[in-house]
mmCIF file as Biopython writes it, N, C-alpha, C and O atoms, coordinates in Angstrom:
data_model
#
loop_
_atom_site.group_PDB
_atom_site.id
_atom_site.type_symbol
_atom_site.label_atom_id
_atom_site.label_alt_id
_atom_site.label_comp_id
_atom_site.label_asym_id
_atom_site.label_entity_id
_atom_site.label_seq_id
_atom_site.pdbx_PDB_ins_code
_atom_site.Cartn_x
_atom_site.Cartn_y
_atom_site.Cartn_z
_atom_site.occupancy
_atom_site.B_iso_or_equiv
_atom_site.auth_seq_id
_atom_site.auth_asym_id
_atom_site.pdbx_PDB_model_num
ATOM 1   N N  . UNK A ? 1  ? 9.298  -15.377 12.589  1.0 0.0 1  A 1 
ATOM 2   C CA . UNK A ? 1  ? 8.419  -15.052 11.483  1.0 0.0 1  A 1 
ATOM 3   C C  . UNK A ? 1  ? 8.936  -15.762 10.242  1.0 0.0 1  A 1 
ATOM 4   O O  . UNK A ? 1  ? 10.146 -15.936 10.101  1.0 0.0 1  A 1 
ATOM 5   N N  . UNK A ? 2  ? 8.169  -16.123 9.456   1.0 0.0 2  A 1 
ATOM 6   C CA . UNK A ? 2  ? 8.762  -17.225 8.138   1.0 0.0 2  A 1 
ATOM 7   C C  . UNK A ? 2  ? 8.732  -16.323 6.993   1.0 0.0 2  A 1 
ATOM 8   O O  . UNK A ? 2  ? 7.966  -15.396 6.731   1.0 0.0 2  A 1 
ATOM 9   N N  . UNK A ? 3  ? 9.785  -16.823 6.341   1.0 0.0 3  A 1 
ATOM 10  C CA . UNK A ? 3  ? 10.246 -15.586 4.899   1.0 0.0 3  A 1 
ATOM 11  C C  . UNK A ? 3  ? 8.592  -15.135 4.296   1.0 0.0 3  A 1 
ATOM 12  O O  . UNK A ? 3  ? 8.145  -14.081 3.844   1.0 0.0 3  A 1 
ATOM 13  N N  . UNK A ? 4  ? 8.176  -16.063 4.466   1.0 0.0 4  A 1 
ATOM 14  C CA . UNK A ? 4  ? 6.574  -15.694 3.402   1.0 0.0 4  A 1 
ATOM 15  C C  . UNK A ? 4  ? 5.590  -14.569 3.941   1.0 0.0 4  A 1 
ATOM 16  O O  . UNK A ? 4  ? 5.178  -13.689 3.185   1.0 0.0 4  A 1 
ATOM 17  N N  . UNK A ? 5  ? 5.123  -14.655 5.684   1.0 0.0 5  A 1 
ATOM 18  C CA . UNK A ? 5  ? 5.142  -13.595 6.276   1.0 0.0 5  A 1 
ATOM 19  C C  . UNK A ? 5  ? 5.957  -12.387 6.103   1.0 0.0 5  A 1 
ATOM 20  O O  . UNK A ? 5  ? 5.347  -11.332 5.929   1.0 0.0 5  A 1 
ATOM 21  N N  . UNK A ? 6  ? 6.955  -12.376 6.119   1.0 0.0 6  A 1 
ATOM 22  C CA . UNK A ? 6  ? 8.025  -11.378 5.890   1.0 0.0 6  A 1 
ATOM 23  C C  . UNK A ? 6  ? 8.068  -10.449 4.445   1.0 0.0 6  A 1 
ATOM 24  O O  . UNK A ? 6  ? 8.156  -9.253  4.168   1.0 0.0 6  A 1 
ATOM 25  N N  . UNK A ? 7  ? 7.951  -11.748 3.698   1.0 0.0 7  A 1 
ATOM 26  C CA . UNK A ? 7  ? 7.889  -10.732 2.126   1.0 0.0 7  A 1 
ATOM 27  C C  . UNK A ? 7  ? 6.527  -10.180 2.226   1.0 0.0 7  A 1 
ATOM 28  O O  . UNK A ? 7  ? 6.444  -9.108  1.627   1.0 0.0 7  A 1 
ATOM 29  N N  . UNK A ? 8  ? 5.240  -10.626 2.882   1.0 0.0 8  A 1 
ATOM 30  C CA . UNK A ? 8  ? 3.901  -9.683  2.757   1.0 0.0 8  A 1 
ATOM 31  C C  . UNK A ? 8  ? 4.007  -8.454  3.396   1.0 0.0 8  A 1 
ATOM 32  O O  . UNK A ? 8  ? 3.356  -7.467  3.052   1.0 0.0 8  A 1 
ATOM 33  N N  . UNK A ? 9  ? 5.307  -8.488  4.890   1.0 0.0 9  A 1 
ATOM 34  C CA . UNK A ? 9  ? 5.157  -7.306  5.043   1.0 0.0 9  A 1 
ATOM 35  C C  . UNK A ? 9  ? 6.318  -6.309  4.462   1.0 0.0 9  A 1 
ATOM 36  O O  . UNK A ? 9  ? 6.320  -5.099  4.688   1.0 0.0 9  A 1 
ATOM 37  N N  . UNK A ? 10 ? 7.030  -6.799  3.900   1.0 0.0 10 A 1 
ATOM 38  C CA . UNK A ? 10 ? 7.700  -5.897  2.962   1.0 0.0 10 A 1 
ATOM 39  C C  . UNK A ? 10 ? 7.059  -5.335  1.735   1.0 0.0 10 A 1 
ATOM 40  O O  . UNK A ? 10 ? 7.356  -4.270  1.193   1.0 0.0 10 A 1 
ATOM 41  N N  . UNK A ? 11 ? 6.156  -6.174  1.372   1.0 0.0 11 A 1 
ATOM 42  C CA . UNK A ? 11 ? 5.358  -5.802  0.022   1.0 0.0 11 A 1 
ATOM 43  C C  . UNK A ? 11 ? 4.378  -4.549  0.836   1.0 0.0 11 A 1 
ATOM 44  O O  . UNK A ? 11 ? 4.401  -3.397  0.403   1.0 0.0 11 A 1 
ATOM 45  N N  . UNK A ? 12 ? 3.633  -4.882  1.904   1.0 0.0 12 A 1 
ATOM 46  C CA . UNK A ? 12 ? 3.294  -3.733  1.965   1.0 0.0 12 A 1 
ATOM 47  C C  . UNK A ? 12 ? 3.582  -2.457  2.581   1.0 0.0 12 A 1 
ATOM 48  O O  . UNK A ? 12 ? 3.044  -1.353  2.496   1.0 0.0 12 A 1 
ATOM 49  N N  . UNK A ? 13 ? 4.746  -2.980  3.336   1.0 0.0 13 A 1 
ATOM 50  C CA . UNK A ? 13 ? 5.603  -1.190  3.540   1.0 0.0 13 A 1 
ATOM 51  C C  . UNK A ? 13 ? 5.820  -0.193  2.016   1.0 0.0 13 A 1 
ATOM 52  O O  . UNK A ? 13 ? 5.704  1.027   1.893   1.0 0.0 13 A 1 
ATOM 53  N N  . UNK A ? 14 ? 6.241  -1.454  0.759   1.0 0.0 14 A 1 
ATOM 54  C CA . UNK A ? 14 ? 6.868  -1.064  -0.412  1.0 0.0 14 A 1 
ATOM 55  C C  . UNK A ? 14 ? 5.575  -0.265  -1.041  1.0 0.0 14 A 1 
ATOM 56  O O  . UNK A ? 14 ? 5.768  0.871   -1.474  1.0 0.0 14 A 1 
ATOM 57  N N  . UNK A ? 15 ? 4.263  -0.839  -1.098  1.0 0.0 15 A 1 
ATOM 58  C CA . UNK A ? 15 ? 3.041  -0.118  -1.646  1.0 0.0 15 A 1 
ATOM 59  C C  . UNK A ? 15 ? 2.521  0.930   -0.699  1.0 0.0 15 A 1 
ATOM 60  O O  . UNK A ? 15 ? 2.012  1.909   -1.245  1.0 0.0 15 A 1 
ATOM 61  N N  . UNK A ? 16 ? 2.551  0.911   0.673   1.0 0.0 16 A 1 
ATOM 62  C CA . UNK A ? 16 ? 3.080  2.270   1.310   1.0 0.0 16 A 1 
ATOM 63  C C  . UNK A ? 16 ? 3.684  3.876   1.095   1.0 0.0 16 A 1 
ATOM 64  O O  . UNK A ? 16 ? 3.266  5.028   0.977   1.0 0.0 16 A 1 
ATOM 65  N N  . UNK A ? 17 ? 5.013  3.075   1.133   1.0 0.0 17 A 1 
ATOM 66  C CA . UNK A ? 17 ? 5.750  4.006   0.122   1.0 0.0 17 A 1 
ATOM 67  C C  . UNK A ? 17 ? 5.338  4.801   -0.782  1.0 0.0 17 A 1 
ATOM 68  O O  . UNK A ? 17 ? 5.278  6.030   -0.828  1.0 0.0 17 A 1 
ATOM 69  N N  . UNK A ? 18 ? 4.970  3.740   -1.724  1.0 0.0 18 A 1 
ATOM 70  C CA . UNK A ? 18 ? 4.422  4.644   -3.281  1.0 0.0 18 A 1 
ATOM 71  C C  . UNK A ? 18 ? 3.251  5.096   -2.808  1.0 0.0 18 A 1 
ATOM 72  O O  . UNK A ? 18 ? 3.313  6.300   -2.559  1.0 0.0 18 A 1 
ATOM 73  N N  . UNK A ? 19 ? 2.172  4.592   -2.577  1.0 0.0 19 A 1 
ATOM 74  C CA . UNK A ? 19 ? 1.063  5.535   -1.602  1.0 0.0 19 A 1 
ATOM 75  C C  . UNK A ? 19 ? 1.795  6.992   -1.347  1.0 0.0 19 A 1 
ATOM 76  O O  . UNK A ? 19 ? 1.723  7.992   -2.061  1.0 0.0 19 A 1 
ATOM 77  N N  . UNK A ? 20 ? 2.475  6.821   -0.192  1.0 0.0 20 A 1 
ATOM 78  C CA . UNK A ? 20 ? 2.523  8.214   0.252   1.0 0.0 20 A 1 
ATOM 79  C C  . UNK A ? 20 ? 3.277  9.397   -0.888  1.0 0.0 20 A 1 
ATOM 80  O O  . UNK A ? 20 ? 3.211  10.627  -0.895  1.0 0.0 20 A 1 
ATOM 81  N N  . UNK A ? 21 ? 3.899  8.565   -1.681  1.0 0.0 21 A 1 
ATOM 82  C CA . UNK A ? 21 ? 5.035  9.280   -3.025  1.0 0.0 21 A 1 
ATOM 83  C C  . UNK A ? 21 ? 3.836  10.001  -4.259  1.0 0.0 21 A 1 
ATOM 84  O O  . UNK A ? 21 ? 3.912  11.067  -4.869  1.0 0.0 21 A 1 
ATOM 85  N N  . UNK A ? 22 ? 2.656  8.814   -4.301  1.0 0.0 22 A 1 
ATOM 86  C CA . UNK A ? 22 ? 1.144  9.266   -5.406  1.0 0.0 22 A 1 
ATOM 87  C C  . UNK A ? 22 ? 0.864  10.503  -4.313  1.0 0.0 22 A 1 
ATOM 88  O O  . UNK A ? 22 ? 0.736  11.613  -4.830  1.0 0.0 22 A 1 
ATOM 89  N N  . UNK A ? 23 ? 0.754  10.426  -2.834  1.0 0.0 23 A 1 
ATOM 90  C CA . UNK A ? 23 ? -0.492 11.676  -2.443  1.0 0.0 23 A 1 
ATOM 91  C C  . UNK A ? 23 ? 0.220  12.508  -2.242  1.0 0.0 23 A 1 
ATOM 92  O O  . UNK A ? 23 ? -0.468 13.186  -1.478  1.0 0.0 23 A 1 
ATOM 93  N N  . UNK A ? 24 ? 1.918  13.465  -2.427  1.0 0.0 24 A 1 
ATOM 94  C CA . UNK A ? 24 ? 2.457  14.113  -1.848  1.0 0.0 24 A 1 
ATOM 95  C C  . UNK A ? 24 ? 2.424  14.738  -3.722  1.0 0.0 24 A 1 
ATOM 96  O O  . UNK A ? 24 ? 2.382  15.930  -4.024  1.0 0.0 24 A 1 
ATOM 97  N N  . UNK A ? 25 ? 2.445  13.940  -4.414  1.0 0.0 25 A 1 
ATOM 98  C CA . UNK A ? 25 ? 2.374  13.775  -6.179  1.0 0.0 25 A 1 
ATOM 99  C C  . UNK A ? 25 ? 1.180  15.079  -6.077  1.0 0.0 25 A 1 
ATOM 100 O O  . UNK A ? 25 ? 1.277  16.259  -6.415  1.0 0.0 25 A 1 
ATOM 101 N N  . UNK A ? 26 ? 0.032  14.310  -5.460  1.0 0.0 26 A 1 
ATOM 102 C CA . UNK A ? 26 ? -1.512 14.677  -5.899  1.0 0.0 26 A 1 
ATOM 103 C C  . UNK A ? 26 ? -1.595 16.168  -5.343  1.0 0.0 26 A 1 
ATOM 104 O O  . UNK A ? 26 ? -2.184 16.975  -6.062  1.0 0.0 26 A 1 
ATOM 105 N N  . UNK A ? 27 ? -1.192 16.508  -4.428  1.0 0.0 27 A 1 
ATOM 106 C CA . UNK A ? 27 ? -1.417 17.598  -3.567  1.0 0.0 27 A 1 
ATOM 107 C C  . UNK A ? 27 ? -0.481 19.235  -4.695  1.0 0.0 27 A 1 
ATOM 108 O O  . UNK A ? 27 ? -0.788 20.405  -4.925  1.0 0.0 27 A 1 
ATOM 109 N N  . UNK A ? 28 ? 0.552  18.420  -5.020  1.0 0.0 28 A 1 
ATOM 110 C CA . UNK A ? 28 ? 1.268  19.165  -6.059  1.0 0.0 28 A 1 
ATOM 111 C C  . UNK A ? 28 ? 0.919  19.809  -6.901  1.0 0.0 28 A 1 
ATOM 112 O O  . UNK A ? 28 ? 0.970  21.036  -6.980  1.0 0.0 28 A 1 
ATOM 113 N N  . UNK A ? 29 ? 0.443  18.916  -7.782  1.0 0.0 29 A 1 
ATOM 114 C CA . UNK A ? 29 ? -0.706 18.939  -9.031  1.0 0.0 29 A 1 
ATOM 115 C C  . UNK A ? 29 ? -1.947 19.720  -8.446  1.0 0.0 29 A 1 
ATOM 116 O O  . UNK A ? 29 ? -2.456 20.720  -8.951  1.0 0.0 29 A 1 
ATOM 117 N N  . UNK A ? 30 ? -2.332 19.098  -7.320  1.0 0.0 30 A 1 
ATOM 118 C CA . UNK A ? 30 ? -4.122 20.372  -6.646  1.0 0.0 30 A 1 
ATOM 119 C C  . UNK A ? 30 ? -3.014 22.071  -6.753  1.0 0.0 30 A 1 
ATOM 120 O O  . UNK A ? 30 ? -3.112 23.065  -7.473  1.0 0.0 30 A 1 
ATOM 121 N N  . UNK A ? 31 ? -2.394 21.820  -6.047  1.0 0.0 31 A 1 
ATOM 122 C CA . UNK A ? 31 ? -2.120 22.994  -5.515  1.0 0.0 31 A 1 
ATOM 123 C C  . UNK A ? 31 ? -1.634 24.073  -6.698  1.0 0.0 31 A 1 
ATOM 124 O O  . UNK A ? 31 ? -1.795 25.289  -6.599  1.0 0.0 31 A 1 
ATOM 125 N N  . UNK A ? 32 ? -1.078 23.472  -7.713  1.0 0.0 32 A 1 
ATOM 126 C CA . UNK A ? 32 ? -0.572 24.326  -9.053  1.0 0.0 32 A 1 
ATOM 127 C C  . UNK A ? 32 ? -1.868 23.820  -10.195 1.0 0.0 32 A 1 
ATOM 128 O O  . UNK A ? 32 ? -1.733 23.627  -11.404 1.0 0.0 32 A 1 
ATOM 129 N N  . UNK A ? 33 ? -3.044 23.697  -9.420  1.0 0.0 33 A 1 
ATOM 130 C CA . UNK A ? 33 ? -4.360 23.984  -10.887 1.0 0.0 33 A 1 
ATOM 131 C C  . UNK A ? 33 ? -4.323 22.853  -11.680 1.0 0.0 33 A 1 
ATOM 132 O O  . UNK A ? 33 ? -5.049 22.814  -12.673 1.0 0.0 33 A 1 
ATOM 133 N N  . UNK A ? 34 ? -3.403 21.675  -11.334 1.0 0.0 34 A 1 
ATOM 134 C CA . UNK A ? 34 ? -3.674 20.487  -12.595 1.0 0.0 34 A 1 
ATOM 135 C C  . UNK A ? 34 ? -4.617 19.550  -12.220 1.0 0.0 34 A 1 
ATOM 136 O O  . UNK A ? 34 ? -4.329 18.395  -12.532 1.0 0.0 34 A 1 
ATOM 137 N N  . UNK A ? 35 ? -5.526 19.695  -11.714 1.0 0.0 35 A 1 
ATOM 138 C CA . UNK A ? 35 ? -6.919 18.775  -11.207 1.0 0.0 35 A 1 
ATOM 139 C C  . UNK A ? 35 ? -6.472 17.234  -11.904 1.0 0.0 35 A 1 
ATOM 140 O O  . UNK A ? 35 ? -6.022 16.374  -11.147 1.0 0.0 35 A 1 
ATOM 141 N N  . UNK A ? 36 ? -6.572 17.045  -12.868 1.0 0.0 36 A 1 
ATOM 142 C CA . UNK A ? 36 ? -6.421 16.095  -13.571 1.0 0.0 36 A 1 
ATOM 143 C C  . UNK A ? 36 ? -5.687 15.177  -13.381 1.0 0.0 36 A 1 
ATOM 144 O O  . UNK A ? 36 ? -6.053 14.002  -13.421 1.0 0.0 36 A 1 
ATOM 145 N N  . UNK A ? 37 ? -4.254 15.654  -13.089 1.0 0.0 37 A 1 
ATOM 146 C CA . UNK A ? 37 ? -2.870 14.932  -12.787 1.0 0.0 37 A 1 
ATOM 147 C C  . UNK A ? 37 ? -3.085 14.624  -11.638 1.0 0.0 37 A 1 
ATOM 148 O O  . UNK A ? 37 ? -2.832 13.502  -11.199 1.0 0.0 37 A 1 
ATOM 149 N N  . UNK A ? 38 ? -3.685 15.747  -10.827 1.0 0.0 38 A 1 
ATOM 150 C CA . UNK A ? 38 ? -3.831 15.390  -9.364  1.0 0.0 38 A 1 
ATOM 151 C C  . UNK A ? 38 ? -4.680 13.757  -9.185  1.0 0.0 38 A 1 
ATOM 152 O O  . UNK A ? 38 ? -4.137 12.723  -8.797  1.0 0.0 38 A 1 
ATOM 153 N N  . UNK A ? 39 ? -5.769 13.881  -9.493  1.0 0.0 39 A 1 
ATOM 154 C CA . UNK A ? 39 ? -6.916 12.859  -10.002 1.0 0.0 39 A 1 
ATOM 155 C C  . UNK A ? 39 ? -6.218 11.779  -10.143 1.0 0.0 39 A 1 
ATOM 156 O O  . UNK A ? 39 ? -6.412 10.900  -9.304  1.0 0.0 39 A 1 
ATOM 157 N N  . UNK A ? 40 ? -5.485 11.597  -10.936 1.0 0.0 40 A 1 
ATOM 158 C CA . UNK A ? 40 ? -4.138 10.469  -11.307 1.0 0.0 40 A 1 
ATOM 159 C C  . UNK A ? 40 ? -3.631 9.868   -10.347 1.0 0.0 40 A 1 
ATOM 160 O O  . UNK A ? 40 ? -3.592 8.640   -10.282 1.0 0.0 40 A 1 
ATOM 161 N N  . UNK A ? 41 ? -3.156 10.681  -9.434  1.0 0.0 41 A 1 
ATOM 162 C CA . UNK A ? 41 ? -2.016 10.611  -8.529  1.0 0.0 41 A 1 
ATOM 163 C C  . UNK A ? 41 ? -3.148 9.714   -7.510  1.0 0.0 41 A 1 
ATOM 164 O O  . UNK A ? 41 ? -3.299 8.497   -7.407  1.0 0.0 41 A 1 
ATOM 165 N N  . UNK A ? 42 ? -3.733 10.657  -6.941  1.0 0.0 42 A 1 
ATOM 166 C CA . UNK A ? 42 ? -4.778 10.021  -6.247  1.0 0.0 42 A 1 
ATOM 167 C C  . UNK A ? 42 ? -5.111 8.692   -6.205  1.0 0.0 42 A 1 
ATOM 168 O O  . UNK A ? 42 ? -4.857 7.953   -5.254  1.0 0.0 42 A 1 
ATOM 169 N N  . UNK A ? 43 ? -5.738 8.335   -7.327  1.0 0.0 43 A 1 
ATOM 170 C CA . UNK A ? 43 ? -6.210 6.903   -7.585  1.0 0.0 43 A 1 
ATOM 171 C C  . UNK A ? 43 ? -4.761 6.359   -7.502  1.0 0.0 43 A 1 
ATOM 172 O O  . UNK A ? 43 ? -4.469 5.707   -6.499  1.0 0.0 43 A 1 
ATOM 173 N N  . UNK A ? 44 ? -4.231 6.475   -8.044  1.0 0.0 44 A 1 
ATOM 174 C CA . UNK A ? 44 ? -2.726 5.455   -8.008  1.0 0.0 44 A 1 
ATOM 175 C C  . UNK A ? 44 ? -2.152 5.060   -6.558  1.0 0.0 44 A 1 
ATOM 176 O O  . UNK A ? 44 ? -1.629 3.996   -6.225  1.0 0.0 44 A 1 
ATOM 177 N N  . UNK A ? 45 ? -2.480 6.611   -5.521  1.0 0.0 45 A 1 
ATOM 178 C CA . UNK A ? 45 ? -2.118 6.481   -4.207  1.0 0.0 45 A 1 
ATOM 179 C C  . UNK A ? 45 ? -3.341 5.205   -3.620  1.0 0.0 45 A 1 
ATOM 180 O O  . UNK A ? 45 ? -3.020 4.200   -2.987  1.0 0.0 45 A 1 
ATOM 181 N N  . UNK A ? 46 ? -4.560 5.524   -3.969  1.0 0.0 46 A 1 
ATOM 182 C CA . UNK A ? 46 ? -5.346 4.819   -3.340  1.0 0.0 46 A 1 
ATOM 183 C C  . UNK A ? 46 ? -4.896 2.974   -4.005  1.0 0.0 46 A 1 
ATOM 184 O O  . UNK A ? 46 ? -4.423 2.088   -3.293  1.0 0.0 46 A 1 
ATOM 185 N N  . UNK A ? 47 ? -5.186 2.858   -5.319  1.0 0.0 47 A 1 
ATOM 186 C CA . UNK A ? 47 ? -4.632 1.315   -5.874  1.0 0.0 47 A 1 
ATOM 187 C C  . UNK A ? 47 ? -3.755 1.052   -4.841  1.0 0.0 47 A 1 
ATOM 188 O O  . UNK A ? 47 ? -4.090 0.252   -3.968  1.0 0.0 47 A 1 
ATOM 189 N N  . UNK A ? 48 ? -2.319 1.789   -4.797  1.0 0.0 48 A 1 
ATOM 190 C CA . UNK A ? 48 ? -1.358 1.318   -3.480  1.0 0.0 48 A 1 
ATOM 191 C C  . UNK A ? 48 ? -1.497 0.961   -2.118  1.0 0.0 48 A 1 
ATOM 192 O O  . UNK A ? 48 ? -0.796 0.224   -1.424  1.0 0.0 48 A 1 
ATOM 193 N N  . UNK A ? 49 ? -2.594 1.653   -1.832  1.0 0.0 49 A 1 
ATOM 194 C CA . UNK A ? 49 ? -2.956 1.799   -0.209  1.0 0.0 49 A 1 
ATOM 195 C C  . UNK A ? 49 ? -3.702 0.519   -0.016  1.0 0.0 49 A 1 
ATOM 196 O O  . UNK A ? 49 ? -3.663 0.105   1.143   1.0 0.0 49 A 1 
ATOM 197 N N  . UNK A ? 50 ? -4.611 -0.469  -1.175  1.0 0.0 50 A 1 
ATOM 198 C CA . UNK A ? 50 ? -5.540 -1.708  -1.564  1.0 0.0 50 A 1 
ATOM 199 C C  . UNK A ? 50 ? -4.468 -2.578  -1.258  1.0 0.0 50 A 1 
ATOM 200 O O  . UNK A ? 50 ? -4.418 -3.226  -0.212  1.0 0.0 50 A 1 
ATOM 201 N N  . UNK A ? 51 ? -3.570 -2.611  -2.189  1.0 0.0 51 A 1 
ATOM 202 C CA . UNK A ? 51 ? -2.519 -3.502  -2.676  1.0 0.0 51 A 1 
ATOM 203 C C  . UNK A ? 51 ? -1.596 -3.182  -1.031  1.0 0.0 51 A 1 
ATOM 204 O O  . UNK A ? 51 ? -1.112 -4.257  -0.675  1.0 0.0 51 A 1 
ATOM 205 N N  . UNK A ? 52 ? -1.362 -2.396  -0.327  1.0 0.0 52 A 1 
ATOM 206 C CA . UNK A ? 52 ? -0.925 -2.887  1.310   1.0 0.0 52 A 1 
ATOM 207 C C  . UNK A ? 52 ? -1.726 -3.534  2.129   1.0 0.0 52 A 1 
ATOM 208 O O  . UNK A ? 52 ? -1.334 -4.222  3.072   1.0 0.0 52 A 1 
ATOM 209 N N  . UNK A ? 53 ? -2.813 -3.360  1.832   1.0 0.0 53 A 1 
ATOM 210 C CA . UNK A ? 53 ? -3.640 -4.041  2.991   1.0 0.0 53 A 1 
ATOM 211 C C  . UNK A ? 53 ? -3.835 -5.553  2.691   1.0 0.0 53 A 1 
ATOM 212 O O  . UNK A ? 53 ? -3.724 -6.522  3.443   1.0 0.0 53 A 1 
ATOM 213 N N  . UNK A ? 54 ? -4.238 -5.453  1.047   1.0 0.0 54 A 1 
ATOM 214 C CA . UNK A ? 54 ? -4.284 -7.210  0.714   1.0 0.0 54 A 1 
ATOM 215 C C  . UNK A ? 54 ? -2.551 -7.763  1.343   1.0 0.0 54 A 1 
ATOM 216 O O  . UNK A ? 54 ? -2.384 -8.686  2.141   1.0 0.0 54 A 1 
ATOM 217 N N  . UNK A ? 55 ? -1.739 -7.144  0.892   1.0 0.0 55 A 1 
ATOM 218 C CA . UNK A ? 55 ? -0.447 -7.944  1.675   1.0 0.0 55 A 1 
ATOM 219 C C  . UNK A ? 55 ? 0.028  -7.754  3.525   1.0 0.0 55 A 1 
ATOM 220 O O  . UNK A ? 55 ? 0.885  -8.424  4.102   1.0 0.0 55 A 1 
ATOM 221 N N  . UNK A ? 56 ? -0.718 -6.793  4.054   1.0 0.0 56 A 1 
ATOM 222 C CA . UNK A ? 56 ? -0.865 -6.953  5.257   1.0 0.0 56 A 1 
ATOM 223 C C  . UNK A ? 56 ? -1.843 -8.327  5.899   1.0 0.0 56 A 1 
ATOM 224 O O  . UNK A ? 56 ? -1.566 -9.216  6.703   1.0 0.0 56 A 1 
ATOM 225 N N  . UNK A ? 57 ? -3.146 -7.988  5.081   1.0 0.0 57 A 1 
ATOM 226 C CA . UNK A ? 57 ? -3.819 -9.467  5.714   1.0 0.0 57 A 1 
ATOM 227 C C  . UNK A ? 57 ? -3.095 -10.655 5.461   1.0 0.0 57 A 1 
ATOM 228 O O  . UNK A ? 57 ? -2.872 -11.554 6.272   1.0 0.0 57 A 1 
ATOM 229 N N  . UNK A ? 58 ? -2.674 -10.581 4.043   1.0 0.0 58 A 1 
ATOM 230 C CA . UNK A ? 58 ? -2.225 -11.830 3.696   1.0 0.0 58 A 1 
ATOM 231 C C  . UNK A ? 58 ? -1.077 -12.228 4.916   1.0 0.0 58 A 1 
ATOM 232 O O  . UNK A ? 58 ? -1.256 -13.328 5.438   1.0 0.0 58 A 1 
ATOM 233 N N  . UNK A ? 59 ? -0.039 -11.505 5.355   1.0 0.0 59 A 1 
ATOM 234 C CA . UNK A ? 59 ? 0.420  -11.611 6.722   1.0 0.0 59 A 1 
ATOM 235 C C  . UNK A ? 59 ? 0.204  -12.456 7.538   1.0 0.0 59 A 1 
ATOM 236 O O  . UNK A ? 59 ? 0.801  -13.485 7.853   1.0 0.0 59 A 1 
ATOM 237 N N  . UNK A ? 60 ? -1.293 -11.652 8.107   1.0 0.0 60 A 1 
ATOM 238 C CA . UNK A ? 60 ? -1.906 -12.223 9.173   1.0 0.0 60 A 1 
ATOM 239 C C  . UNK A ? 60 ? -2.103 -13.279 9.093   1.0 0.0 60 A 1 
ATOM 240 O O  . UNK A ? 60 ? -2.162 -13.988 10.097  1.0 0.0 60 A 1 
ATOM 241 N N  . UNK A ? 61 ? -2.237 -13.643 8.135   1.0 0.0 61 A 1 
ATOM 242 C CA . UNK A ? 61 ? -3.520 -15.293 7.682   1.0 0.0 61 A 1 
ATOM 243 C C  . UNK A ? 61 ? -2.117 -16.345 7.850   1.0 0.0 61 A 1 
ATOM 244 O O  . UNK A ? 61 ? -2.161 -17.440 8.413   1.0 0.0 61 A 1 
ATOM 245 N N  . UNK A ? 62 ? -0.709 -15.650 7.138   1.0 0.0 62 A 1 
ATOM 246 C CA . UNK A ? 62 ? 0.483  -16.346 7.433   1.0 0.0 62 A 1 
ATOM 247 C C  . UNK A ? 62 ? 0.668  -16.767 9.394   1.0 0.0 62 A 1 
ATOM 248 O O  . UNK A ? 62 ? 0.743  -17.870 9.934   1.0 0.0 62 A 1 
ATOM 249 N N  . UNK A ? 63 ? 0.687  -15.494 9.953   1.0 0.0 63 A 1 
ATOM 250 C CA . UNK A ? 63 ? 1.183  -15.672 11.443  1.0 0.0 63 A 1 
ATOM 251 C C  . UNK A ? 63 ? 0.017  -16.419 11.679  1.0 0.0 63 A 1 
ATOM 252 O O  . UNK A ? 63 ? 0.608  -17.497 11.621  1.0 0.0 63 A 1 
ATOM 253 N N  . UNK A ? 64 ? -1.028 -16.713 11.875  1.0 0.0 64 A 1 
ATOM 254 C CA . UNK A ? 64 ? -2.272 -17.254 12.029  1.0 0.0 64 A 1 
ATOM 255 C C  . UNK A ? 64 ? -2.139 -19.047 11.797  1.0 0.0 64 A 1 
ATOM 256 O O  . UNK A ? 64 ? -2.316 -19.826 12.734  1.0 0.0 64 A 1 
ATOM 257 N N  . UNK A ? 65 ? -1.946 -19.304 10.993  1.0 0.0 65 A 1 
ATOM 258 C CA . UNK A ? 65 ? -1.274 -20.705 10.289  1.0 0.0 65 A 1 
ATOM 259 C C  . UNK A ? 65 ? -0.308 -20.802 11.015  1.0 0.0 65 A 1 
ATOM 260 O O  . UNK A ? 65 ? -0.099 -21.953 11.398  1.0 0.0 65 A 1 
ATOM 261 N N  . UNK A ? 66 ? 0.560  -19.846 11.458  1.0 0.0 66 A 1 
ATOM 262 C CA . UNK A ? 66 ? 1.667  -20.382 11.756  1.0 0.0 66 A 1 
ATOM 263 C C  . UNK A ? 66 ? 1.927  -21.018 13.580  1.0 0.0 66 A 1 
ATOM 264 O O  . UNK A ? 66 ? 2.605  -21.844 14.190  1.0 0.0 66 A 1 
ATOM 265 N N  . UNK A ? 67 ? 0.848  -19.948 13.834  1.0 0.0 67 A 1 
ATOM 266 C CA . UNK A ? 67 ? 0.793  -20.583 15.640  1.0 0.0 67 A 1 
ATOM 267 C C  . UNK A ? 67 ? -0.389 -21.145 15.596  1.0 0.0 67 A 1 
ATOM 268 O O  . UNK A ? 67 ? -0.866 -21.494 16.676  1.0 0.0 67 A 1 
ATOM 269 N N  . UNK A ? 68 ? -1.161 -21.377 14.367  1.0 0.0 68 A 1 
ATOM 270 C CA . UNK A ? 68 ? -2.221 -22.478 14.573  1.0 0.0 68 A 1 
ATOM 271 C C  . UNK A ? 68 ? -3.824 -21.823 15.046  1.0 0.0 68 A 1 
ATOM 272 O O  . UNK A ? 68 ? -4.789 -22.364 15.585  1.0 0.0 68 A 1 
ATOM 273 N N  . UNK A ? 69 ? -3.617 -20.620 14.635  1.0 0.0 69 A 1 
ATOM 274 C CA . UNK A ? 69 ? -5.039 -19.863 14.822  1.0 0.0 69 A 1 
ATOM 275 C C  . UNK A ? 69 ? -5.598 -19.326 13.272  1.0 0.0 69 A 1 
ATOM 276 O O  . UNK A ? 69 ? -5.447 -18.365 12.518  1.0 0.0 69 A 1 
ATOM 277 N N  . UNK A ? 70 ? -6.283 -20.515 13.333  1.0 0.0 70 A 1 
ATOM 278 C CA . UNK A ? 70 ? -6.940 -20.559 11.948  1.0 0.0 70 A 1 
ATOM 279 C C  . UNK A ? 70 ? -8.241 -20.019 11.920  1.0 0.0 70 A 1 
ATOM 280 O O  . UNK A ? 70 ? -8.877 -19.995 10.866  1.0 0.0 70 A 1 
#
């Protein structure tokens, strides 16, 4: 696998991460009445969960190029 592949899938384990860190956030906030904060958390989890997948494809499109399946 070539470093460039590699850093897409580190980037998106890393926006992963924070994903799951925003919805464990959001559930907090639901559960103690702060709708709002929760709301926050949420969208921020979801932005993260965008931002893994654009660096997961981007991945693919790497391994793809790389054995020549374009």
């Amino acid at each position: 696998m070539s470093k460039q592949a590699a850093e897409h899938h580190l980037k998106a384990a890393e926006h992963h991460e924070h994903a799951a860190r925003h919805h464990k956030e959001a559930a907090k906030h639901h559960q103690a009445g702060s709708h709002e904060k929760a709301a926050h958390h949420a969208h921020t989890a979801r932005a993260h969960g965008e931002h893994a997948d654009h660096h997961a494809v981007e991945a693919a499109k790497v391994h793809a190029q790389e054995h020549g399946n374009k």
